[in-house]
N, C-alpha and C positions, 0 to 999 in steps of 0.2 A: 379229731381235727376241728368239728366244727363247734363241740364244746371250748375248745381253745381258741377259738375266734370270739364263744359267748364272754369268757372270762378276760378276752382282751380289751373289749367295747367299753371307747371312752364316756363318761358322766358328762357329755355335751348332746345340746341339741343336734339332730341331723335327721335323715333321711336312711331307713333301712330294707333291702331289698333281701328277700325270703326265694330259693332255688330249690327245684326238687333235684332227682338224681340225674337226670338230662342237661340239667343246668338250665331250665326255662325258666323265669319270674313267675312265682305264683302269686306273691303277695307282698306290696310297698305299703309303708305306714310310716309314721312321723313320732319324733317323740321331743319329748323336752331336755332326757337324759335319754340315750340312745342304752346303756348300761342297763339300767331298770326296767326300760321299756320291754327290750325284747328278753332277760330274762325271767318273764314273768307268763312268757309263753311258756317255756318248762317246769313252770312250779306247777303241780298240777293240782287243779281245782274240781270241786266236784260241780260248781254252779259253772264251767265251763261251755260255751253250747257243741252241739255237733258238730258245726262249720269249724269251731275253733282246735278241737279234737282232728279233725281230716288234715288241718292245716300242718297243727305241727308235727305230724305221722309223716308229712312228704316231703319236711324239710331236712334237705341235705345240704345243705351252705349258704352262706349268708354272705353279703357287701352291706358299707354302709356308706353316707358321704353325709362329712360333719356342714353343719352349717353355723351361723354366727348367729343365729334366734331362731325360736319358733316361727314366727312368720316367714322369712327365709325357708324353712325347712314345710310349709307348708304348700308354698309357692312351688318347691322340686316336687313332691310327693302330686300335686296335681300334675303337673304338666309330664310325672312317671308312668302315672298310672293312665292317661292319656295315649302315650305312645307305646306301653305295653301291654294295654290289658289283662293283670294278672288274674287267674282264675278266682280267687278267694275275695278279689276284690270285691267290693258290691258296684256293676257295670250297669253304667245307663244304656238302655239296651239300645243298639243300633243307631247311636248316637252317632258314626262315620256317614251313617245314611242321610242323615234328616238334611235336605237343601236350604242354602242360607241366600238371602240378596248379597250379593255383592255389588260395592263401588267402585271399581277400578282406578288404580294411583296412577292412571293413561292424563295425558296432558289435555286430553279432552276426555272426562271420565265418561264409563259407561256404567249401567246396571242392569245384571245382568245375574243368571240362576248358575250356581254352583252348591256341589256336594263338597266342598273340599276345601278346609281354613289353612291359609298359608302367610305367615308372614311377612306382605310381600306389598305392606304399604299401603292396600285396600282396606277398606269399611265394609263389615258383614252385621248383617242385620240376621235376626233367626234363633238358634234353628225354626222350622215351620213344619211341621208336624202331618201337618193338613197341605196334599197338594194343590187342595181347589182352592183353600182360602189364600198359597201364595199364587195360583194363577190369576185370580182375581186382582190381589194387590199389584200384580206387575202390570195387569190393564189398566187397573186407576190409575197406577203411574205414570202411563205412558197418555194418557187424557192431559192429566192434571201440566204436567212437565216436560218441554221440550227439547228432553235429552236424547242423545244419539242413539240408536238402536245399532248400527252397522258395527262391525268388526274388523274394519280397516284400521292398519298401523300408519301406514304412508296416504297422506292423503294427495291427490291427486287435481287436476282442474277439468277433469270429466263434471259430464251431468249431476247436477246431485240426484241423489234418489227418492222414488216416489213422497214419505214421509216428508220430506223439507218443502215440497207441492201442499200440501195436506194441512201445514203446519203442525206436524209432529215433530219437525225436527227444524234448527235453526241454520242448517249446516255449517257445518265450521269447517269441511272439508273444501269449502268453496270462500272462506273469509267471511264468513254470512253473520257471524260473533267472534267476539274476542275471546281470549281465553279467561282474562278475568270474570264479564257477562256472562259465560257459561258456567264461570265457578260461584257463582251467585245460584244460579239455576240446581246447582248439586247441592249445596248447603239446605237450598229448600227441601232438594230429595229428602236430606238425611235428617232435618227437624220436621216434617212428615213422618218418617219411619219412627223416629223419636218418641212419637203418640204428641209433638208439642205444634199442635196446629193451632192455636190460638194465639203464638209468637209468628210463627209462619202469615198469616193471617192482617197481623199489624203490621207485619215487615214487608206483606203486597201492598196493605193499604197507603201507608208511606209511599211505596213508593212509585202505588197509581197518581195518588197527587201529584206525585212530583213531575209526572209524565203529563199530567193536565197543563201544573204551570208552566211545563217546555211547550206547552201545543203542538205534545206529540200524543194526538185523540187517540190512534189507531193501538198503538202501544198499550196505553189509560183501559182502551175497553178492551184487550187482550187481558190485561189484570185484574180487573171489575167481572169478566166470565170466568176468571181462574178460580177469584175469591167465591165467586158463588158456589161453585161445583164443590168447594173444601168445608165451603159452610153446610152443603145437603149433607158431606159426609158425617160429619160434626152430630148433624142434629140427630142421623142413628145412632151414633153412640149413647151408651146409659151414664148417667152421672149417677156414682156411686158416692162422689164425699164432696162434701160442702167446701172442699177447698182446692187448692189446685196442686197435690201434690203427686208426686211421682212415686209409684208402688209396684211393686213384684207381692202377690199373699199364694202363698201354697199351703195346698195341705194335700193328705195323701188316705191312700187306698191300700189295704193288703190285700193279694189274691196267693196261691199256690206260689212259695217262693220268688213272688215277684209283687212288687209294688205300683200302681199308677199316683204320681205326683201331677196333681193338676195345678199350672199357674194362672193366674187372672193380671194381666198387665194393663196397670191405669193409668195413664199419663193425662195431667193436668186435672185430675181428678175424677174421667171420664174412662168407662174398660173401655177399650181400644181390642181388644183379641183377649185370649185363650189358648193354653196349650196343653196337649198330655203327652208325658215323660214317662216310661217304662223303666223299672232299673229291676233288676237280677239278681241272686243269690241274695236276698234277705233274710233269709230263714234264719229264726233266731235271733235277729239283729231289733234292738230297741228304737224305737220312732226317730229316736234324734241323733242314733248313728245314720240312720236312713235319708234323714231329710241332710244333715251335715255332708253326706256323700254326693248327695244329690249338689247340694248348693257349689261346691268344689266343682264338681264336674260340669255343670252347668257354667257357671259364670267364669271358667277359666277361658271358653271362648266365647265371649259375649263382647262387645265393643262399648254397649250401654250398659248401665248398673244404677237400676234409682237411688232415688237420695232415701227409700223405706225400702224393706222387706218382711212381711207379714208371717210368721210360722205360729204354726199350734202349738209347739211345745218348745222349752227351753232347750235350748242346744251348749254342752260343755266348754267347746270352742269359741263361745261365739264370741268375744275380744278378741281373739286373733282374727276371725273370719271378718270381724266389723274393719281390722285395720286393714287387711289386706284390700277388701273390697274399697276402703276408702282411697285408699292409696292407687286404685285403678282406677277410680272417679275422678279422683283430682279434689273431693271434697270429703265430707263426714257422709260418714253410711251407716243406719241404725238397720240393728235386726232386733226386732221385737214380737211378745206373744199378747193381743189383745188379751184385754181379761174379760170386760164388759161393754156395752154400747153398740155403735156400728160396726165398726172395725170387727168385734167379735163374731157378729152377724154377719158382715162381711166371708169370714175365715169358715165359719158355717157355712156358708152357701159355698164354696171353695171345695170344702171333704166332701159334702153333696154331689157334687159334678164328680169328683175322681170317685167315690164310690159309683157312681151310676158307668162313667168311663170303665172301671175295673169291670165292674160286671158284663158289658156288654162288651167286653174283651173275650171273659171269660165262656160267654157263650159263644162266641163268633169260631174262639178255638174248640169249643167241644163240637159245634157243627162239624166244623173243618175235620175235626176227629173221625167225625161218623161217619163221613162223605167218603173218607180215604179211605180207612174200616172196610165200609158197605163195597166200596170199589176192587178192592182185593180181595174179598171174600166172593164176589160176584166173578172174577176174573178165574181165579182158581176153580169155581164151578162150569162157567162155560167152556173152556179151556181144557178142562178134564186133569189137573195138571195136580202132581204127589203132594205138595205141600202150596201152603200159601207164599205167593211172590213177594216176597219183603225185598227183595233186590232185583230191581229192573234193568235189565240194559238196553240202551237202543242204540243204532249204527246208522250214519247217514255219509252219503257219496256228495260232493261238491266240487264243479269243474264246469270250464266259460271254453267249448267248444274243445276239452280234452286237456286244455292247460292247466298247470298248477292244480292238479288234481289232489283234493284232502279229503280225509273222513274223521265223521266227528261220532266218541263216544260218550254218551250220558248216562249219568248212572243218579236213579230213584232210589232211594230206600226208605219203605213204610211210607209208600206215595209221595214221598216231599223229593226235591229235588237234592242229588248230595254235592254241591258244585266243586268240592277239595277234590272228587275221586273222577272228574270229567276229564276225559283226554281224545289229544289229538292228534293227527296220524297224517303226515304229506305221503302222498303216493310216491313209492321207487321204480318199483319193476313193470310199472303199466303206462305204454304211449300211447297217444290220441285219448277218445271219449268210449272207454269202456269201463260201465260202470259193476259191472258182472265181475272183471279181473280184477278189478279195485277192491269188493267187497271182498273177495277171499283174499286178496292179499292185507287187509288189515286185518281181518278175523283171525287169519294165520297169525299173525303178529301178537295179537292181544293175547290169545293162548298159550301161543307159545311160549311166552313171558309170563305166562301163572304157572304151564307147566315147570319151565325151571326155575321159579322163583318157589315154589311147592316143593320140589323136590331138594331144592338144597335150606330148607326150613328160613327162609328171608323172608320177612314181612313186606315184601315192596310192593311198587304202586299197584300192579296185578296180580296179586297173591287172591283178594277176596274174589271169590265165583260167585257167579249171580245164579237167583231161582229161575230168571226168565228171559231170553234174549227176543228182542223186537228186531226185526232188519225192515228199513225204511226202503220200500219197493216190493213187487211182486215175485214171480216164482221162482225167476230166474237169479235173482239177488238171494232168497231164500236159498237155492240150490247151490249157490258157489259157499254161502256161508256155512251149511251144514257141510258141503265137501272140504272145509277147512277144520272144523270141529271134530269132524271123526278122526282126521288126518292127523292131530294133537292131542286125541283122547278123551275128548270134550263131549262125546255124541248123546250121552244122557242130560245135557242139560235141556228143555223144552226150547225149542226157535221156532218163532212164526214170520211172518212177512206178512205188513201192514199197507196195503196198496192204497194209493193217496188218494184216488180219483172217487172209488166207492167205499172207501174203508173197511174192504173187506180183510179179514187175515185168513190167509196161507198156512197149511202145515203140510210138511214133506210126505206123509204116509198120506195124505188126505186129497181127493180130486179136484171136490168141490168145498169152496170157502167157507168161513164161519163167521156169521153176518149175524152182530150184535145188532138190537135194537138201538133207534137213534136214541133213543130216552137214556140209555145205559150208561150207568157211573161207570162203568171200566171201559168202557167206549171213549169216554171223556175222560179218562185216563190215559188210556193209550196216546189218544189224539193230542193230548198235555205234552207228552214223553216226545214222541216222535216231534212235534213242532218245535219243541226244547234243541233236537237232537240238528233240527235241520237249521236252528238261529246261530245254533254252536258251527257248526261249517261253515253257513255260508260267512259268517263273521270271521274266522279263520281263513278263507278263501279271499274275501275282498284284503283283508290285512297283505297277506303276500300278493297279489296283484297291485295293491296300490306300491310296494316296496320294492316289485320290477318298472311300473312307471314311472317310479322317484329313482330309481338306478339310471333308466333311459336317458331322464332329464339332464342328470349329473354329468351324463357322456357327453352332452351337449356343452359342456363349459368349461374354456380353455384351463389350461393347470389340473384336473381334476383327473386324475388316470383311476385305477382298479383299485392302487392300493388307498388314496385318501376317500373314495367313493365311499372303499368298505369301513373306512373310519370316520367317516360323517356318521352313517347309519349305524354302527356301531355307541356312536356317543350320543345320538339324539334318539334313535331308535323309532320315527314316526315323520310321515311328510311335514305335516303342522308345524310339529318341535323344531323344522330346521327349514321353514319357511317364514317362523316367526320370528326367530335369530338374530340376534344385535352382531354387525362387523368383529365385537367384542369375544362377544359368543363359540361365531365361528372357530375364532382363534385359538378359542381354547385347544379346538381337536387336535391331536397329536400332526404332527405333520402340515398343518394349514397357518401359514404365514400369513401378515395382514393385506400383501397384494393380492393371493388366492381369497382368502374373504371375503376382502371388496366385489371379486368376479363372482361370486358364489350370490352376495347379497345383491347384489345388479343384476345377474340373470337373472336371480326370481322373482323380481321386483317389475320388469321386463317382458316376462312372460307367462301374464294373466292367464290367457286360457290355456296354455300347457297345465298351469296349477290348478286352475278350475276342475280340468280334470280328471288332475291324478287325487284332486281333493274329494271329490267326489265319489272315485270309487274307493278310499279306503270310511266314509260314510255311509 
């Protein structure tokens, strides 16, 4: 079958996606003839690498989507390999993580830190790699520019808030600017983030003058302090090129199947910042698959794109890459490889930093190594326990005076935290505040669900057993847990009870405690595990608390009975989501006509501090 799919693939450009036997994407690529492309994965080579050999061992079917060019079809393959991260791909690491500025498409924008790029009409600056260098940036911005900080959709004729005292902020929730004068104000943000403050700069100075010749002084010397403060920042910057142009230069680092890309961002000729990019699975992979992967993944969410980009080495692509990039600038976009001069020297100092970056990666993880290592090997000794704990579990009780009662499981393996296999557990059979009947009734539960999950050979969520269970509490939490573990067959796995107050741990055969010293790595392991186990609850705990306070609310608002209540939360799923809500929005929800809407968006528009506080506890 999926040779007959090989032989069907048409001699057009497009887009091909690679499936193992599960049917998950392991691997998207581009080609110019889709035909040639991918059958040249089965002709088999001996100069093939390893990565490429694994790949096509685990392909079991293929899709493809033709496109009308190469660029076309380079533009789906980015924004594929984006939303699926396939294994084989080479993955910029953790690039979901890295937080961006954002400028909100609000009719009075904000800026503001998010993790997360959405189509949504906003300006993102980033990623930022470094959390102190963007905490920094959002202080100087909030100096520099008298943009809103507050998080109001509706504004109101209350007090303004302290910031507009302060002159942090101009309030516009009070009329205090217009919407245009404030969108002057954001245009400065965003030629600031730009790196283009020497445009910034003349476009205050203008139009301090112009504020002199209205003899409006106060205005004049609010922009005469602004220009100053942008000039001291100015003058730390280093001028790297005698001219003023806009540059991205990378070069890059190998380490153990992983790469550090260091960028140097220069705008107007001056670095402005620094960044290091991790990416994954290169083994085998030649510099300028590497850096071409990189540039893809990179600058598909990027909002700027200089009119230069500096690489060490040629790249095969790079006409499609220059068109595409230019085509997302709006101008020409050159990608080139200094040969000699500054520029070279430039690209130099570039690999310098990501080699320095890689390595001091690479030690920071071997520490990390030994630390967890030393920690498990010290645990298993004092502990007294058959084998080394490569699998940790811990359990933790959470409940506000007996209600809404959860227990939260965490699961470590080989010290790190494994966050796919954490779960959570609402209390059934136990009222009021008893946390002794809570512990054994999850412990009951989790076993129970390995034992028959073990016995009839299903790999589910509780199939894998741990070396070592932690029970978060003293003796009496330890005693209901063990009374649930023998009860389900479980009695030989090692349980201890980690008491919070002195850190002592618990074991069932034993009177008196076993008191790690404070210095101890497995001490600071545990205390890791258990703190993990107890953020995991109580976050789970506030989530349904805050989702009985947003139920209570909903009671309160004519039209809304049982069944649309459960279908608001059902579709928005969070107080926030259906506090922030457009009339439009509402509507959507099955059941909620635009009269209900209206009542829905009026009550909670109405009723500040009800919201205040159901906001609050799900925070």
């Amino acid at each position: 079958m999926l040779q007959d799919k090989i032989n069907a693939l048409p001699a057009k450009p497009g887009v091909y996606l690679m499936k193992n036997a599960e049917g998950e994407i392991i691997y998207v690529g581009k080609a110019v003839s889709l035909k040639n492309r991918v059958k040249s994965y089965f002709q088999s080579k001996r100069h093939d690498s390893a990565k490429t050999r694994a790949l096509v061992k685990n392909i079991a079917d293929l899709e493809y989507i033709i496109t009308d060019n190469e660029l076309e079809a380079l533009i789906l393959e980015c924004n594929l390999i984006k939303k699926h991260r396939p294994k084989y791909n080479i993955s910029l690491k953790d690039d979901k993580t890295y937080p961006y500025l954002k400028i909100t498409a609000e009719e009075f924008p904000r800026v503001i830190v998010t993790r997360k790029v959405y189509k949504d009409g906003a300006k993102y600056f980033g990623p930022y790699t470094s959390a102190t260098s963007l905490r920094e940036t959002v202080e100087l911005l909030k100096k520099l520019f008298p943009f809103r900080s507050c998080n109001q959709k509706v504004f109101s004729n209350e007090r303004p808030c302290l910031n507009a005292y302060i002159k942090r902020c101009l309030a516009p929730c009070q009329g205090g600017i217009t919407r245009e004068q404030y969108g002057e104000i954001i245009k400065q943000v965003e030629l600031f983030l730009e790196g283009k403050q020497e445009a910034l700069i003349i476009k205050l100075e203008n139009e301090m003058e112009q504020a002199a010749l209205n003899l409006e002084f106060e205005r004049a010397a609010q922009l005469r302090d602004q220009i100053i403060s942008i000039k001291q920042v100015i003058e730390k910057q280093k001028i790297v090129s005698a001219g003023d142009e806009d540059q991205d230069v990378m070069a890059m680092a190998r380490g153990f199947n992983e790469v550090c890309v260091q960028v140097f961002f220069i705008r107007g000729g001056k670095l402005i910042g620094r960044e290091n990019f991790f990416l994954k699975g290169t083994d085998d992979m030649e510099r300028s698959e590497v850096l071409e992967a990189f540039i893809k993944q990179y600058y598909i969410q990027q909002d700027f794109v200089p009119k230069e980009i500096l690489v060490e080495t040629e790249l095969p692509e790079v006409k499609v890459l220059e068109q595409w990039l230019s085509e997302k600038k709006g101008q020409r976009v050159y990608i080139k490889v200094p040969k000699k001069g500054e520029r070279k020297e430039l690209l130099e100092l570039v690999a310098k930093n990501a080699l320095e970056a890689m390595e001091k990666a690479d030690l920071e993880r071997e520490q990390k190594k030994s630390m967890t290592e030393g920690a498990l090997l010290e645990l298993q000794k004092e502990l007294a326990l058959p084998k080394l704990p490569l699998r940790i579990e811990c359990y933790d009780i959470s409940n506000t005076q007996g209600t809404e009662t959860v227990a939260s499981m965490v699961v470590f393996e080989g010290g790190k935290p494994k966050k796919d296999q954490y779960r959570r557990f609402r209390i059934k059979t136990v009222e009021g505040p008893n946390d002794f009947a809570s512990m054994y009734e999850v412990i009951t539960r989790r076993f129970r669900n390995a034992r028959e999950e073990n016995n009839s050979g299903d790999q589910g969520k509780f199939s894998s057993l741990p070396d070592l269970v932690i029970i978060d509490g003293g003796k009496g939490q330890l005693q209901s847990a063990r009374k649930a573990m023998e009860e389900q067959g479980y009695a030989y796995i090692p349980t201890y009870g980690l008491a919070k107050r002195e850190e002592w741990l618990f074991f069932e055969e034993e009177s008196e405690p076993i008191i790690l010293p404070r210095s101890s790595k497995a001490l600071f392991l545990l205390q890791r595990i258990r703190d993990e186990a107890h953020r995991f609850a109580i976050t789970y705990h506030r989530s349904l608390r805050g989702k009985r306070n947003l139920a209570s609310i909903l009671d309160d608002i004519h039209g809304i009975g049982e069944k649309r209540k459960k279908k608001l939360l059902q579709h928005f799923g969070s107080f926030k989501k259906i506090q922030s809500a457009s009339i439009e929005e509402l509507q959507e929800v099955e059941g909620i006509n635009r009269k209900v809407a209206e009542a829905v968006y009026d009550y909670l528009r109405t009723h500040q501090d009800l919201l205040l506080r159901t906001r609050n506890s799900e925070d």
